[in-house]
C-alpha positions in Angstrom: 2.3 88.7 206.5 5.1 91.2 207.2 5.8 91.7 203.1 4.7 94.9 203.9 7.0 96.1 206.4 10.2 97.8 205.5 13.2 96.0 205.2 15.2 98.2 207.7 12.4 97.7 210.5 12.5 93.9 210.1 16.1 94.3 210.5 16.3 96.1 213.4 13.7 93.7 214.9 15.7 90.2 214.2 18.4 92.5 215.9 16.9 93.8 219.1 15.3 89.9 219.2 19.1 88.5 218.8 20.3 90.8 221.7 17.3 90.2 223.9 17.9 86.7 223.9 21.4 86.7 224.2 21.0 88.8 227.2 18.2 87.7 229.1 19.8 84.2 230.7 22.8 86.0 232.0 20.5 88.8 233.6 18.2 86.2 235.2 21.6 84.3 236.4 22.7 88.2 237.8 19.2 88.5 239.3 19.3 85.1 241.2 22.9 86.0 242.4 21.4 89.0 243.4 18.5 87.1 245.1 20.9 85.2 247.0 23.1 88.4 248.5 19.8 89.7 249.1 19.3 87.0 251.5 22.6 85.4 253.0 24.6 88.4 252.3 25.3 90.5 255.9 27.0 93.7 256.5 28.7 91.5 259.1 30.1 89.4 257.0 31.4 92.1 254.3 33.3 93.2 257.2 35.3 89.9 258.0 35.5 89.1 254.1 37.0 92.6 252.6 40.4 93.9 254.2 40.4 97.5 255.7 42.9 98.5 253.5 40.7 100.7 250.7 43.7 99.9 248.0 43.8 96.1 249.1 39.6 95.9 249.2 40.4 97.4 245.6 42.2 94.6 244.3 40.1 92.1 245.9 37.0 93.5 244.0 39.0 93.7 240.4 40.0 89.8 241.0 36.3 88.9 242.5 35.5 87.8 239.0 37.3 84.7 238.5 35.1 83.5 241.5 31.7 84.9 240.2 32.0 85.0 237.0 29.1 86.8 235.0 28.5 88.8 231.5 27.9 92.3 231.8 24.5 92.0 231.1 23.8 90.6 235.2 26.7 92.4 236.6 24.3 95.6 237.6 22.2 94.3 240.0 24.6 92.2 241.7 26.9 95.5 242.2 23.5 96.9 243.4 23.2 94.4 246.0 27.0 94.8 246.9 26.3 98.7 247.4 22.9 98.4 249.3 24.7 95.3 251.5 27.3 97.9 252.5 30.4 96.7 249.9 32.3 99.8 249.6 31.6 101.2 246.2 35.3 101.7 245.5 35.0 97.3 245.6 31.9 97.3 244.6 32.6 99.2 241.1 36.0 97.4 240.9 34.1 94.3 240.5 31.8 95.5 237.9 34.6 96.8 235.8 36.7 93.6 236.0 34.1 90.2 236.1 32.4 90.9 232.5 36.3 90.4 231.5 38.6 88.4 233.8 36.1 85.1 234.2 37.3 81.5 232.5 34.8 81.8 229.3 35.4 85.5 228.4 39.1 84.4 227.9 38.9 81.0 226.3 36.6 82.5 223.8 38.9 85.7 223.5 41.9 82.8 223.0 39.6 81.2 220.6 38.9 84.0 218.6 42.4 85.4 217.9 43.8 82.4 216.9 44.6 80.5 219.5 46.4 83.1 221.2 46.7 84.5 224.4 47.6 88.0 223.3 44.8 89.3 223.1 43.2 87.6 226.0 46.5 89.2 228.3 45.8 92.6 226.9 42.3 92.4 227.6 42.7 91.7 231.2 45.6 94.0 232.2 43.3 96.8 230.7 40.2 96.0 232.6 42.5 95.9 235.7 44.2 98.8 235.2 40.6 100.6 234.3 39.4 99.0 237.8 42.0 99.9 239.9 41.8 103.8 238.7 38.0 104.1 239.1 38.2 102.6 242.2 41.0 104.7 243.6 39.3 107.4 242.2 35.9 106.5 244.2 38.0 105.7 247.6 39.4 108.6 247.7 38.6 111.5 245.4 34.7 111.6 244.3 32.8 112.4 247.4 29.4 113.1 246.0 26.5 110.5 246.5 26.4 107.8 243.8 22.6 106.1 244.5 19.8 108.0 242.9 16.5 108.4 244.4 15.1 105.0 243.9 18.6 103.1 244.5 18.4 105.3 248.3 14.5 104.0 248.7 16.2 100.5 248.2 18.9 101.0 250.5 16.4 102.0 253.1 13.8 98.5 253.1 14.1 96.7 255.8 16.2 94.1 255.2 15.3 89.7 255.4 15.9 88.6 258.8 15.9 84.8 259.6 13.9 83.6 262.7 14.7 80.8 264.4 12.3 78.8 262.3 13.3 79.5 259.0 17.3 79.1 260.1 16.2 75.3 260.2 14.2 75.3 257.4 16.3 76.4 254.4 13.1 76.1 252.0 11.9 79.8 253.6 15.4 81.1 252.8 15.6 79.7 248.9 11.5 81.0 248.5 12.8 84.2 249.5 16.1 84.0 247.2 13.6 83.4 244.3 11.0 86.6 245.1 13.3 88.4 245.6 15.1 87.4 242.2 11.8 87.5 240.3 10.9 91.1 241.2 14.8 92.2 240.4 14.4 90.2 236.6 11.2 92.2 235.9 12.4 95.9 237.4 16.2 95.1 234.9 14.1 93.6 232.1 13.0 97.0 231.0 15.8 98.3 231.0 17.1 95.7 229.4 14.6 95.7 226.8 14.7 99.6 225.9 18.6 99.4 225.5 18.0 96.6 223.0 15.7 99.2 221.1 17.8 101.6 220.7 21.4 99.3 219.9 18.8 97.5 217.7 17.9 100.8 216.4 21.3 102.9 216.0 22.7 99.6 214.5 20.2 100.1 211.8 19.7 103.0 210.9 23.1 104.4 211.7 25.5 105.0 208.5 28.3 102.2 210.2 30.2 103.1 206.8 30.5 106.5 207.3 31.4 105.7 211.1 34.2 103.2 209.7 35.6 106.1 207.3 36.7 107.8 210.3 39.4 105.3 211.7 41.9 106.8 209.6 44.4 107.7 212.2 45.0 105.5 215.5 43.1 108.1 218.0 40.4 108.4 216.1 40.4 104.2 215.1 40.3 104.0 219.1 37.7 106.2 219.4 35.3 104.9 216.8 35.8 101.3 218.1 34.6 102.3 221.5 31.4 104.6 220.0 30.9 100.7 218.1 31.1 98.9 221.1 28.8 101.2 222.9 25.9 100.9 220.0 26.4 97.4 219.4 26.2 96.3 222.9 27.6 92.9 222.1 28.0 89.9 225.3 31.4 90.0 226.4 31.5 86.2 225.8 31.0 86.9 221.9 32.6 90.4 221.2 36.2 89.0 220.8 34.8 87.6 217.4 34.1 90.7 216.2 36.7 92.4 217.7 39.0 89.8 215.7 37.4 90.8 212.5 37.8 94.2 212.4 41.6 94.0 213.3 42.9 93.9 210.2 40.7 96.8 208.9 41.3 99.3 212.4 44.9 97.3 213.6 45.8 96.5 217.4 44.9 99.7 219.5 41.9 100.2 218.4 40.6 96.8 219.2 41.8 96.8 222.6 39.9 99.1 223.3 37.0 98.1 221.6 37.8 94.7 224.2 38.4 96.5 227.5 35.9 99.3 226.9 33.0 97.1 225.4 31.6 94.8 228.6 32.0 97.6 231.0 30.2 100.1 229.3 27.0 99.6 226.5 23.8 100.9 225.7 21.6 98.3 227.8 24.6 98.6 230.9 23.8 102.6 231.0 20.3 101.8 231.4 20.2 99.4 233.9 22.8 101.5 235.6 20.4 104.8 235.6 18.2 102.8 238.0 20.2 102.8 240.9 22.7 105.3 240.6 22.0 109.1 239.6 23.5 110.6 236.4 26.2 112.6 237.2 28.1 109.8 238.8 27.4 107.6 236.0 28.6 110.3 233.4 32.0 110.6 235.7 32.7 107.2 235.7 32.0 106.5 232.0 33.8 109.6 231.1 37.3 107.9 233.6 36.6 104.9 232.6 36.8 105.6 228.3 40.2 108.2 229.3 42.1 105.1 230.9 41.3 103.1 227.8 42.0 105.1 225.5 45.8 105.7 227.0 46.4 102.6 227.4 44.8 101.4 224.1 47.1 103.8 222.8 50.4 102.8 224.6 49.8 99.1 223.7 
C-alpha cells in the first residue's frame, strides 16, 4: 500500500508518530495539573505559599520540581496557569527551567544511562539550577517588558471558577470542572504539539545530521551543535540521557552537558506551545539567556 511512497517521507512519518506518542501522555498529565490549578489554585494562596523575597521565591520555583515532577512536554501549560494564577513569572519560569530536569525519573534514567553514575546526573542538575536562577533573576529584576501575548492576556482576563456553597460540599462539581477545563487545554496544546513534531520529524529527516556532526571539531563549536541537536530532535527528557551517552565519546563531556541541560528546557514542540501564551520577543530573550548560561558553564565543566 505505501510501496509507493518515498522512503525518506515514511521515515519522517514513523518519526513524527514516535514523538507524538512519546509526548502526548505527559502533556495530558500537564493539562490535568493544569486543570486542577485552574480550579483549587487561588491568588490567596500563592501569597501564603511563596516567600516575598523575589531571590528566595526564586529558589523555591527552581526546587518545585522534585514535588511536581513533569517532562517538558506538560510543563507549558502548567507555567501558564502559574502566570494567569498570579505566580510571579520570575517563579514561574524558574520552575519551567528546572522540573523537566531535577524530578526522581529524569535522574535515575540519567544514572542509568551513564553507567551507573551520578556524574552526569549532578552536572545535569547544577546546570539547570544555575540556568534557572539567572533567568529568573533576570525576569525579577531586569526585563520589564510584558511577557503574555495577546491570547495568553485574553486568558488572564476570564473570569475565573468560583465555588458556591453547594459545590464546596459536593467535590464531584469541582473534579467535572478539573476535567473541562483539562480537556479544552489538551486540545488548544495538542496542535502545537503536533506541528512541532512535523517539523523535528521533518529537520530530522531531511537535515544532513552528517554534515551537522562534521562541525564538532573544536569544543565551542561541539557545544553548539549538541544544543542545535537537541533543539531538532526534541527528545523527552526522561530518554535523552541515552543519547546524550552515546554521542559522548564521539563530541566528549562539554558538549553533552549541554546537550542535557539545554535539551528539556528548550525544543522545537516547547517553542510552540510556548508561542501561545507568551509573545515572541520574550520568548527569543529567554532562549537566547538561557543557551549563553549553558554554554559557559558547559564550557567550564
Amino acid at each position: 500500500m505505501f510501496n509507493h511512497l518515498p522512503n525518506s517521507f515514511l521515515q519522517m512519518n514513523m518519526i513524527f508518530l514516535s514523538i507524538v506518542i512519546e509526548a502526548l501522555p505527559f502533556v495530558l498529565l500537564g493539562c490535568i495539573i493544569s486543570g486542577a490549578l485552574h480550579v483549587y489554585l487561588t491568588p490567596e494562596r500563592v501569597k501564603k505559599f511563596l516567600p516575598n523575597n523575589k531571590f528566595l521565591s526564586i529558589l523555591v520555583g527552581s526546587t518545585m520540581g522534585i514535588f511536581f515532577p513533569s517532562c517538558e512536554c506538560g510543563i507549558v501549560p502548567i507555567v501558564n496557569q502559574f502566570v494567569r494564577k498570579k505566580v510571579p513569572t520570575y517563579t514561574a519560569f524558574a520552575f519551567m527551567l528546572t522540573a523537566p530536569i531535577i524530578n526522581p525519573i529524569v535522574l535515575f534514567s540519567t544514572f542509568i544511562a551513564f553507567g551507573n553514575s551520578w556524574k552526569f546526573a549532578l552536572l545535569r542538575v547544577v546546570g539547570s539550577l544555575l540556568v534557572a536562577v539567572v533567568v529568573g533573576s533576570w525576569l525579577a529584576y531586569f526585563y520589564k517588558q510584558p511577557i503574555l501575548n495577546e491570547e495568553g492576556l485574553r486568558a488572564i482576563q476570564e473570569v475565573p471558577y468560583q465555588q458556591d456553597h453547594h459545590e464546596k460540599t459536593s467535590r464531584i462539581h469541582a473534579i467535572s470542572h478539573v476535567l473541562d477545563h483539562s480537556l479544552d487545554e489538551f486540545f488548544d496544546t495538542g496542535r502545537y504539539l503536533m506541528i512541532g513534531a512535523l517539523l523535528s520529524a521533518s529537520m530530522q529527516t531531511y537535515l544532513p545530521t552528517k554534515w551537522i556532526l562534521t562541525l564538532g571539531s573544536t569544543k565551542l563549536l561541539a557545544i553548539f551543535v549538541m544544543i542545535l541537536l537537541a533543539i531538532i530532535l526534541s527528545l523527552c527528557s526522561e530518554a535523552d540521557a541515552f543519547i546524550g551517552s552515546s554521542l559522548l565519546s564521539l563530541f566528549g563531556q562539554a558538549p553533552v552537558i549541554a546537550f542535557l541541560v539545554f535539551g528539556p528546557m528548550v525544543d522545537i514542540k516547547n517553542l510552540l506551545m510556548m508561542k501561545r501564551y507568551f509573545n515572541t520577543r520574550f520568548i527569543i530573550s529567554m532562549v537566547g539567556l538561557v543557551a549563553l548560561v549553558v554554554v559557559i558553564y558547559a564550557w567550564v565543566v
